[in-house]
N, C-alpha and C positions, 0 to 999 in steps of 0.2 A: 504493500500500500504506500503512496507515494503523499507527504503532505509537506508544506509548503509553512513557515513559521518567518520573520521577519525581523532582523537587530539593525543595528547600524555603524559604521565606520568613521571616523572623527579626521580628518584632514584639515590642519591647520585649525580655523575657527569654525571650522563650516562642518556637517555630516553628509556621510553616503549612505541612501538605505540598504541595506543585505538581505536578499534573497535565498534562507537557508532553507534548501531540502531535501526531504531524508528520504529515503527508500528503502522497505524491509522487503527482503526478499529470502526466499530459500539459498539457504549456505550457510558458511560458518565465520566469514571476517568482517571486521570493520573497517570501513576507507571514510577517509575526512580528506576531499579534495578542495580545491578554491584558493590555494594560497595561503594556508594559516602558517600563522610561526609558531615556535614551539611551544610557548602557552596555550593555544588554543589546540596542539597536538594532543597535550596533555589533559585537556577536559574529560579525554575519555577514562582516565581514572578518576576523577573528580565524579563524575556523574554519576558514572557505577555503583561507588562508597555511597552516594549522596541519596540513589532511588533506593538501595536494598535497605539503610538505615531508614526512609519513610514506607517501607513495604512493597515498591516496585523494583524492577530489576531490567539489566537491557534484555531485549529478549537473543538467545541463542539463534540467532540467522545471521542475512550477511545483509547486512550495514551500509547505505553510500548516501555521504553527507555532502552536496554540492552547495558550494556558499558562493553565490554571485552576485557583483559578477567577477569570476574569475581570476581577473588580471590586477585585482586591487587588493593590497597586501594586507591580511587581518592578522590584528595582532592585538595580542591584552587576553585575558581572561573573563572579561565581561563578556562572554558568546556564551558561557556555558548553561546558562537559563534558557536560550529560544531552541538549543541544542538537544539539552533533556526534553525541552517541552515536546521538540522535534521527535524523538526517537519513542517518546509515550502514548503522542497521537498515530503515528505510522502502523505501532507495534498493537493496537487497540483495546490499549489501556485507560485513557482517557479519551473524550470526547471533541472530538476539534471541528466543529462548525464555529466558531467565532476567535478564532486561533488567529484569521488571518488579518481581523479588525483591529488588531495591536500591534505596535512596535515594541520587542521584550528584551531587554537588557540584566545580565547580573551576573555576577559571580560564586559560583557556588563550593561551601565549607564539605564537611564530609557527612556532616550530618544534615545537612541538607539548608542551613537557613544562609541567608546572604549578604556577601560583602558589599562596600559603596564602590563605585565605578568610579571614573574621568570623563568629564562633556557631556553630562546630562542635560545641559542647557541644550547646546545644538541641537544633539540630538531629537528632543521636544521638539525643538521651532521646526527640523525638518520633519518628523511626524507630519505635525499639524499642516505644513506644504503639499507633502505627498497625499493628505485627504486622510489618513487613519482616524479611528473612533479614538483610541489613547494612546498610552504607553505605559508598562508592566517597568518597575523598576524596584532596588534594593529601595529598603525602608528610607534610610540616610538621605536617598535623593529625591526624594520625592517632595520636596519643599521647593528645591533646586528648579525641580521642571516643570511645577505648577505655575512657576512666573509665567508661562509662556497660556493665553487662552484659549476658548473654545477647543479644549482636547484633554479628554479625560486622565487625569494620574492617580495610577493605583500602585500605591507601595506596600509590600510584601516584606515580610520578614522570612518567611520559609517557603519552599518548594509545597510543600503539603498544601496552606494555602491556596497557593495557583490552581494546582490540581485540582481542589475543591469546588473554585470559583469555575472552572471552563468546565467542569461537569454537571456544575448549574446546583451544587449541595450547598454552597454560602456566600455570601457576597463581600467584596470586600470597598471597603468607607475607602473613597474618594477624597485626593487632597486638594482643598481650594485656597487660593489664596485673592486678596485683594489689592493686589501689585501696587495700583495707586496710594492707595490709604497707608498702606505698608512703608512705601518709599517716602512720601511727604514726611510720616510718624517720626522716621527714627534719621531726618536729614542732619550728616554732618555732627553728631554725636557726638561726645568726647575729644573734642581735639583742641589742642594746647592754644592759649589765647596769645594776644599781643599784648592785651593790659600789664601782662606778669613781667613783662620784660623793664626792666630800669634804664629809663635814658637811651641809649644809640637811634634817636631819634632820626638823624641822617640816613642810617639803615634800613628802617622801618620805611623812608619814605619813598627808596632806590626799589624795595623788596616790594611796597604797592605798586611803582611803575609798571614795573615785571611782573604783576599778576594780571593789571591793566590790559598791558599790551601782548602779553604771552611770550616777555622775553627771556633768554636765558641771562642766568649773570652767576657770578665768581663774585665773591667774597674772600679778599685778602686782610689780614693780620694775625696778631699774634696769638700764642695759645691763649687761653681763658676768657678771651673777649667780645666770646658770645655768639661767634658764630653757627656752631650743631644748633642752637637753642630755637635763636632765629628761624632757622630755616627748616624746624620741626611743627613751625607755627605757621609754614606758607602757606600750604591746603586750603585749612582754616580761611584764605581772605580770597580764596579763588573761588570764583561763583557756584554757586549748587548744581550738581550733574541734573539737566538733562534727563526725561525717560528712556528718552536713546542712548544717548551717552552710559546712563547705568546697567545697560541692555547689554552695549558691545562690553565694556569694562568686564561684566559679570561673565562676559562668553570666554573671556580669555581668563579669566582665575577656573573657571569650569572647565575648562580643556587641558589646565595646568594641574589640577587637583588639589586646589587651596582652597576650597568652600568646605565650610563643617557642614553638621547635619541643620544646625538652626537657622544659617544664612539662606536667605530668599536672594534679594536684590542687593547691590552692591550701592550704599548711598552715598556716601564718602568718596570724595576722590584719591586716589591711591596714595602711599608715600611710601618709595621705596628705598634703603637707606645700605646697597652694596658692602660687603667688609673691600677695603682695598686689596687682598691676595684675588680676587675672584679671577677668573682665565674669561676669557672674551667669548668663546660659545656661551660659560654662564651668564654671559652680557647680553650679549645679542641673540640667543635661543640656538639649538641647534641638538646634536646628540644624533647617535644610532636612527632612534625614532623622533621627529626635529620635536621640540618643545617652545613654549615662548620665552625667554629669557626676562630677563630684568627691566630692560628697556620697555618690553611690550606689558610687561604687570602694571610699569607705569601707565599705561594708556592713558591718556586725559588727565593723567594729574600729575606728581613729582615724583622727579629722579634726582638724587641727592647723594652727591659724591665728596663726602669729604674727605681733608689731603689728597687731594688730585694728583697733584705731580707723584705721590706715594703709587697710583696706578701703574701697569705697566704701560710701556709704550703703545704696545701692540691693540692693549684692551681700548685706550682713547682712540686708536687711529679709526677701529671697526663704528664707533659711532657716530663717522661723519655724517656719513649717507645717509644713515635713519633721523638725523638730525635735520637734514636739508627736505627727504622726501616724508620724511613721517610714517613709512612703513617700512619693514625689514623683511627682505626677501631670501628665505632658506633654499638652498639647489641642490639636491641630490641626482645622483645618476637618473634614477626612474621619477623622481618627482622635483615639483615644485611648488615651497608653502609661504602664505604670504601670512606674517602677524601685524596690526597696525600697530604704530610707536607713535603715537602724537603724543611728547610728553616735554615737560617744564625740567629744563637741568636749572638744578640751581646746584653751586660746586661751592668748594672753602678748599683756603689754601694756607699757609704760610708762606710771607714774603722769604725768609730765606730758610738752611735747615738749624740754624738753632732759634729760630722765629722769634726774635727780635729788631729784623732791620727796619728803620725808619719808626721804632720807638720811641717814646716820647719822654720815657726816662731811662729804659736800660739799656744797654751798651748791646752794640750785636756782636758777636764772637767770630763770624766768620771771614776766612781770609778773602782778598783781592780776589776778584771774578766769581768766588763761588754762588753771589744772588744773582748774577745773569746765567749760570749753568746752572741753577736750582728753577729757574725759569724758563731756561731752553727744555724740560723735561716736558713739558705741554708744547706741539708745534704749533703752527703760526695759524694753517689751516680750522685747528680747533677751536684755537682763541679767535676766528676771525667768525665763528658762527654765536658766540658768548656775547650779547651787545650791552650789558651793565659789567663794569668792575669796580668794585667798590671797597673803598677802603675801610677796615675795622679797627675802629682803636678801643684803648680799653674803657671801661665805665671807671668814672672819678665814686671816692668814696660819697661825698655827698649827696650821689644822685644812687647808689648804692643804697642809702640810707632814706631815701626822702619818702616818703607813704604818700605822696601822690599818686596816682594810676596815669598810666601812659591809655590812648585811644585803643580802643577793643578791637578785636578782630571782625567785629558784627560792622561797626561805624565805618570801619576800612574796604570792607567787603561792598558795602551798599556804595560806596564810590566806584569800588571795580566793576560792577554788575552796568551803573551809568555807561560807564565807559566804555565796556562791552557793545553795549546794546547799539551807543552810535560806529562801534565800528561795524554791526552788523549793520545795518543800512548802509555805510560807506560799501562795501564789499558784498552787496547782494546781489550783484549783478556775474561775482566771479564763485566758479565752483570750490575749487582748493583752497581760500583766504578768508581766511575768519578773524583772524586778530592783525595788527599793525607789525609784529615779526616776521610774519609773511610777506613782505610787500614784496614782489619783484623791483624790480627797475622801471618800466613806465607805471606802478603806481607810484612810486615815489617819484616821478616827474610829476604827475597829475594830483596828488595830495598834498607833497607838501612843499608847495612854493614858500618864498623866503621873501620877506621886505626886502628894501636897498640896506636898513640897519643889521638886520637880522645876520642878511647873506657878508656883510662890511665883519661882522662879527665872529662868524666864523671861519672868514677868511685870516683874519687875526691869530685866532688862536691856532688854526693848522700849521699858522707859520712860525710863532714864538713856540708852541709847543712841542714842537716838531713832532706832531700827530702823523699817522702812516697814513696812505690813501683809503684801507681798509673802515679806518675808525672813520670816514665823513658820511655813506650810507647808515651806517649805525646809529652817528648822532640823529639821523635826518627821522631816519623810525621812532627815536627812543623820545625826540624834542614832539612828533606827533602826538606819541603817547602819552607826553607831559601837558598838550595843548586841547587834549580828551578827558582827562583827568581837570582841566581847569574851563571845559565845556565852554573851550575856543576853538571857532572855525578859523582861525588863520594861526599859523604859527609866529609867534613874537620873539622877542628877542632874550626875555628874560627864560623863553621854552627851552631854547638854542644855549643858552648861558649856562643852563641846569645838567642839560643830554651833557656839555661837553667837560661837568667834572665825572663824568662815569667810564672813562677813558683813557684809567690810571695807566693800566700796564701796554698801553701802544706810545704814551710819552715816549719818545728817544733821550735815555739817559735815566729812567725810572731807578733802575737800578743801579746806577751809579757809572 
């Protein structure tokens, strides 16, 4: 008897659906063709263990499991649920008239009950694409997959269960959730204010810019002076994700396997905070079977590298590209996987390595050249996509001391959201540009013209400064973003005067 059961395949962000089917026939072997890797080799001991412990068994004939379609590679242990169900309906043990109205994912223990999987989100949303009534899932994910509407989720703890329900003896509760209510409820939770922070009020005001306009920026000085702190508190002033936004976010921790059993939707924008030993596949995703790296967990929110130049070379050089294009492109022989990377670097450094130079009371220890080779450790290309650098110096004791409150993260945020918003009308006419970091080259001809003082003014300081070519587009973005922020349609001069202190480390002579 030949029947026909249904899983699915997780590629990058997206799913494949699987056509498994099984066929009992007279004889005595088992064949599992379609491409499985050895995980899913081994189901057939798992299943064995798993039916004879709930009181079924495979039946003694000959076995052939076609998983299509064919030429796309399965792999994981999650098959071994539509597998068994496969081999129970064939063999007519269970009853499979409504076998085919599900998509069934899970892994199964020896006693029969079930582990959580990876990409229960996809999975869902591609269900529901392909027209299925639901999706048959471990217990764990079934919160996971009810984000996704109109498509039944039924989480199961045990194979018994299952079998119960498709032979119409009990039914099993349906998980619903209220996506919206859910996501509104719990937005932005927990996350570290800016009130807490004493004084570096110049900080504070470079790091709104940057959430403003969606620029990257570097944070240079010395130890203790605040910068981890800071930049644990960016999220926090970056606007609230988006249904979409917390959509794709969610697809990518859900294909990575960092959702617990409680998390639904992801409300929060990410903040991902690298050790510096990390190797560049764990950067940018990749592996045997490609995964999404670092880069991509940040989607829509922060990646935060502190001591940078502490990176290796190799790890900075791989994120140019996803810097520039926003998505990171994996290439293996037989495939290729796309992760998006649209995410906010904000880096921290020490000016030099015993991180004192340009102190304002201690002496820095290092010899001749070594803060220009402690800063040749980042290339030029890296720093030339970084448009704030900002200098950090330390907090004085009386501001240490003062019980005032610095502006909250809430009063910073409702600025950034402003500012947003007019760049979204500026930019709604182009697909790829959403914030003022973006801009190519004819938008920044056509946004941001310069008075005669403005443009007198920055010709100035290119030239006292001895500013690189690199740093005058940057200023031209960073003074827009400053000119949105003060909900000015023309950029002025005091815009331009402000962009051009955030362009410490392109001075010639910075470092001595």
């Amino acid at each position: 008897m030949l029947v026909k059961t249904y899983g699915s395949a997780v590629s990058g962000i997206h799913a494949t659906t699987i056509t498994i089917e099984v066929d009992v026939t007279a004889g005595i072997k088992f064949f599992l063709v379609g491409l499985p890797d050895n995980a899913v080799k081994e189901s057939e001991q798992r299943i064995r263990a798993a039916l004879q412990n709930n009181g079924y068994r495979i039946p003694g004939k000959k076995i052939i499991i076609n998983m299509a379609p064919a030429d796309i590679k399965k792999e994981g242990s999650s098959y071994d649920l539509p597998l068994a169900i496969g081999i129970l309906a064939a063999s007519g043990q269970m009853k499979s008239e409504i076998i085919s109205d599900y998509v069934i994912m899970g892994e199964l223990s020896l006693d029969g009950s079930l582990h959580h999987i990876k990409g229960a989100l996809p999975i869902a949303i591609k269900a529901r694409e392909e027209g299925f009534k639901g999706i048959i899932l471990p217990k764990e994910n079934a919160r996971e997959a009810a984000i996704v509407n109109d498509l039944e989720v039924l989480g199961v703890e045990n194979i018994k269960e299952l079998i119960d329900f498709f032979n119409g003896d009990s039914e099993i509760e349906k998980t619903e959730i209220d996506t919206r209510a859910e996501f509104y409820s719990a937005l932005n939770n927990n996350i570290p204010d800016f009130s807490d922070v004493k004084g570096q009020e110049n900080i504070k005001r470079a790091l709104e810019i940057a959430a403003a306009g969606g620029h990257n920026v570097i944070m240079i000085g010395p130890p203790g002076s605040g910068k981890t702190m800071l930049a644990k508190r960016m999220s926090g002033i970056l606007p609230p994700l988006t249904l979409q936004e917390a959509l794709e976010t969610t697809k990518i921790h859900s294909v990575a396997g960092r959702l617990s059993a409680n998390n639904t939707l992801m409300t929060s924008r990410p903040f991902r905070s690298p050790h510096h030993t990390i190797s560049d596949v764990a950067l940018v995703g990749g592996g045997v079977n490609p995964q999404p790296g670092e880069i991509s967990l940040s989607h829509n929110g922060v990646l935060f590298l502190d001591e940078l130049p502490e990176f290796k070379r190799t790890v900075l050089e791989v994120m140019r590209q996803p810097l520039e294009d926003r998505v990171v492109t994996i290439s293996r022989a037989k495939s290729t996987v796309d992760y998006p990377a649209s995410f906010m670097l904000v880096s921290s450094m020490n000016p030099c390595p015993c991180g004192y130079y340009n102190h304002p009371e201690k002496d820095c220890l290092c010899p001749p050249g070594m803060v220009q080779k402690y800063l040749n450790k980042i290339s030029g290309p890296l720093l030339d996509r970084i448009d704030l650098h900002v200098e950090v110096t330390p907090v004085s004791f009386s501001e240490l001391s003062s019980k005032e409150k610095g502006e909250s993260s809430k009063d910073i945020r409702e600025k950034v959201i402003l500012s947003r918003e007019i760049q979204e009308k500026r930019f709604s006419e182009s697909d790829k540009t959403y914030s003022n970091s973006h801009m190519n080259s004819k938008h920044i001809q056509k946004f941001c013209i310069l008075d005669s003082e403005s443009s007198d003014m920055l010709k100035t300081a290119m030239e006292k400064l001895d500013l690189s070519a690199r740093a005058y587009d940057r200023i031209l973005k960073v003074s827009r973003t400053i000119a949105d922020l003060a909900v000015s349609e023309n950029i002025e001069s005091q815009h331009i005067a402000e962009a051009i202190q955030y362009r410490s480390l392109d001075r010639e002579g910075w470092a001595g």
